[in-house]
C-alpha positions, 0 to 999 in steps of 0.5 A: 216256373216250368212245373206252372208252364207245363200246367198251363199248357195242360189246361188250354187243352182241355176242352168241353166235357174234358175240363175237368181232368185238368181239374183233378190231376192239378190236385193229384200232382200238388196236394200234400200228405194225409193226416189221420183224424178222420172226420164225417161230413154231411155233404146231402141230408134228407134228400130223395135223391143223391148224385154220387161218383169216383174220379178213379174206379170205386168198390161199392160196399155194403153195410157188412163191408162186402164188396158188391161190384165197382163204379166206372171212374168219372160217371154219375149215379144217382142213390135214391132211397127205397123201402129198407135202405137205398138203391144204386146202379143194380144194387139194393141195401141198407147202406152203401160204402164208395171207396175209390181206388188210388188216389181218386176223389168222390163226387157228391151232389155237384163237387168233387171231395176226398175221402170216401162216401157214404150212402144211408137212409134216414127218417126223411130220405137220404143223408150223404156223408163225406168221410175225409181226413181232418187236414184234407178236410182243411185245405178246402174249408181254408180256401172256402172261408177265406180268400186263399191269396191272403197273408200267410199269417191269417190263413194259418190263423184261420187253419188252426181256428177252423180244425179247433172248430171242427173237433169242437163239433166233432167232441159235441156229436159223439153221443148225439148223432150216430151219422156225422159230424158236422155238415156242410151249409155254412149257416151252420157249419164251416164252409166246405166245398171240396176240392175246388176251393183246395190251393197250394197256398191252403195247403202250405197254412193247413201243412205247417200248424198240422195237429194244432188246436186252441184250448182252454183249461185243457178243454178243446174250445168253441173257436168260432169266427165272423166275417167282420165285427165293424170295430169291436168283437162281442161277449159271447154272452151277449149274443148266445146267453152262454159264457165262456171265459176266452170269447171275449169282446175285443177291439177289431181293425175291421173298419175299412171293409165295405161289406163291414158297413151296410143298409137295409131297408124294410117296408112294414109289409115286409117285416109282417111277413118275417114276423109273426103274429104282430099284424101291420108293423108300426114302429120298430124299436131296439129296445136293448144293446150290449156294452158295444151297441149291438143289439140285444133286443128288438121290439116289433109293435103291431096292430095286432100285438107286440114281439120282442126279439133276442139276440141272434133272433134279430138277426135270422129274424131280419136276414141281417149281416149282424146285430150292430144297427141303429133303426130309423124311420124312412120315405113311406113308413119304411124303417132304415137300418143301418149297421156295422159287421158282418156275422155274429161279431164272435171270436175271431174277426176275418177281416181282423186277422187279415188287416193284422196280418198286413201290419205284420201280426203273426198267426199266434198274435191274431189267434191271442188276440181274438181268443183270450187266455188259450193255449195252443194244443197238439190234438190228443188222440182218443 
């Protein structure tokens, strides 16, 4: 109680540009210990420019690990990329390291994150990577993909999904991308926002299942997860083609979720604009579903032609929440689509795991229950 009055007191001081040190000693004085298995984050690609920093003085380095000078803490630089390599501050080279000293935190962009960074040139401008130890990594992804006040159970269930995700991508990028990882949008990847969505209670869920993953033969698995399925999960090769033997359709206990039940509506205009090459739409027709009534194919007819599309399509396609819909006709020629679910309806459910929680499911439970015939695995060092 007087370690929460004490920082309390701390944080009505601070005030304007000040705000914050507040923020990161808060993260100095509670975070936990380190982990080992380092991870690499595309925090910016591609970009001409990058806002970077140190919460403590940093060493900068070059692509030979030569020391070139140091930043001042808690000042911004911005790299930006030049004919051969990248420039910063007064410096000039193919690369550059940002290492802070003690226990400091790196800014990219307009967040701060643990770690180390790096600055390079690629094709296309620059790409900022975040070089963050595995479980750091975690206790800011717990906080960004699930409400941090939420049972333990579902946190810790969302932890050891989230570092089988993540070492998945980790495993698949070895021999493909010499740069990272895995990035940081989340239409993509897992959502990482540095340390601002870090919390103790992410850091008790990461800290207490360290160095567990699902698998699956022996093999690290694809553990993806959605917001919310709308009452049943999905065969994975109803969605993506591929099959896997652990992503199978399950039933849900997401149906009491508002954002689980949705409407949108298109005028043909609007879907014209999404979908080329049909002209003015005049009908809109799901053509295929799944044993669970997603839909698997959507048929769009045109004046000018017809387009069927296929599973995860309909859903980018449209912007849609998910693909379990039914389409019916609205005021003024205006297609009504009604759905349930929230992602692709793979994998874990969110909202799944925290209802099972409530009711009192451990974090084994709920992973068993999403995930079929795993097994919960150390992470074995290569």
């Amino acid at each position: 109680m007087k370690f929460q009055l004490l920082l309390g007191s701390l944080f009505s001081q601070m005030k304007g540009r000040h705000w914050w040190i507040g923020i990161l000693l808060w993260f100095v004085l509670v975070a936990p210990a380190q982990a080992s298995v380092i991870l690499r984050v595309a925090i910016e690609r591609n970009v001409n420019q990058a806002k970077v920093g140190s919460s403590t003085t940093a060493t900068v380095k070059d692509s030979t690990g030569r020391s070139l000078g140091q930043l001042p803490a808690m000042s911004s630089f911005y790299a930006q990329a030049v004919p051969g390599g990248v420039a910063l501050d007064k410096w000039q080279s193919g690369l550059f390291w940002i290492e802070p000293t003690g226990k400091g935190f790196v800014y990219i962009g307009d967040r701060w994150y643990r770690g180390r960074t790096l600055v390079l040139p690629t094709e296309k401008g620059l790409t900022v990577v975040n070089w963050v130890d595995l479980e750091e990594y975690l206790y800011s992804v717990i906080g960004g993909e699930m409400d941090s006040s939420w049972p333990q159970e579902a946190l810790k269930a969302q932890a050891i999904a989230a570092r089988t995700f993540a070492l998945y991508e980790r495993e698949k990028q070895r021999n493909r991308n010499p740069v990272y990882d895995l990035g940081a949008s989340p239409d993509r990847w897992q959502i990482y926002k540095g340390v601002i969505s870090e919390s103790p209670n992410t850091y008790t869920a990461v800290d207490t299942t360290a160095g567990q993953v699902l698998t699956y033969n022996n093999k690290i698995i694809l553990s993806v997860f959605h917001a919310c399925s709308g009452g049943h999960t999905e065969n994975v090769e109803d969605v993506w083609g591929s099959k896997e033997p652990y992503l199978r359709a399950v039933q849900d206990y997401d149906q009491n979720i508002s954002e689980c039940n949705w409407v949108k509506t298109f005028s043909p205009a609007e879907i014209s604009s999404r979908i080329s090459g049909v002209g003015n739409v005049r009908d809109v027709v799901a053509e295929a579903f799944s044993p669970f009534r997603s839909v698997k194919a959507l048929k769009i007819i045109g004046d000018q032609g017809t387009k069927v599309l296929q599973g995860e399509d309909v859903r980018t396609a449209l912007r849609l929440k998910s693909t379990r819909f039914s389409v019916n006709k609205g005021a003024n020629g205006s297609f009504v689509l009604q759905g349930l679910g929230y992602g692709h309806g793979l994998g874990m459910s969110q909202w799944g795991a925290y209802n099972l929680a409530q009711r009192g499911a451990n974090h084994l439970q709920i992973l068993g229950h999403y995930y079929q015939g795993v097994s919960l695995t150390p992470i074995q060092p290569k």
